[in-house]
N, C-alpha and C positions, 0 to 999 in steps of 0.2 A: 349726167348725174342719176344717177338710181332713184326710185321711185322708194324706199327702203333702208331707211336710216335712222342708227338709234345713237343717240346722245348721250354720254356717262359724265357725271360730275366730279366734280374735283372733290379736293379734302374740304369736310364742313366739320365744324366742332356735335358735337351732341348738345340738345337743348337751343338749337341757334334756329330762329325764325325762316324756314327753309321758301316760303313765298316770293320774298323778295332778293332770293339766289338767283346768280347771273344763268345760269345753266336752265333754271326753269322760265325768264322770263325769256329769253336766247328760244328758246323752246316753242315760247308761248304767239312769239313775232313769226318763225321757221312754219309753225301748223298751217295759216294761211294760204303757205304757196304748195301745201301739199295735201292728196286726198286724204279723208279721213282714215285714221289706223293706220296711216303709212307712217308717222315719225314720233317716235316714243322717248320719252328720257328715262332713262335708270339710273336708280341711285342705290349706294350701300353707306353701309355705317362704316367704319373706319376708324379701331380705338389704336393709337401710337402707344403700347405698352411693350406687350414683350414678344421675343419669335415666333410663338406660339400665335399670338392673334397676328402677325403679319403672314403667317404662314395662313391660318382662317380665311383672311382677306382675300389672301391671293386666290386659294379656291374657293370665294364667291366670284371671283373677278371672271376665272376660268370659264365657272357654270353662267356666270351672265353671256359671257361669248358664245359661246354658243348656244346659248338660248337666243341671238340676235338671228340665229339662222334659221330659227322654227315660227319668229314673230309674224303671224300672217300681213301683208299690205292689202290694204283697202283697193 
């Protein structure tokens, strides 16, 4: 298992209490077994309107990937 893993969350609505999301408590249990700065979640907004924002989406999604590869590990 890599020392080096980042975690992305599913669809969450806007305005929704993001604390008690599976992805961050999922997260929160994962930190324990691993060194500090080694495992990170990322999250994006995500509005379901028109081509144009799933097209937006998609290049956050892109620029998040590879941004997993410059994330330093502890």
């Amino acid at each position: 298992m890599s020392s080096r893993i980042a975690m992305t969350a599913g669809s969450q609505l806007k305005g929704m209490d993001l604390q008690g999301c599976p992805p961050r408590a999922i997260c929160k249990y994962l930190r324990l077994y691993f060194p500090p700065n080694a495992l990170h979640l990322l999250e994006s907004d995500f509005k379901f309107r028109t081509r144009a924002k799933i097209a937006e989406h998609k290049g956050k999604m892109e620029t998040m990937q590879e941004g997993i590869g410059s994330i330093p590990s502890g």
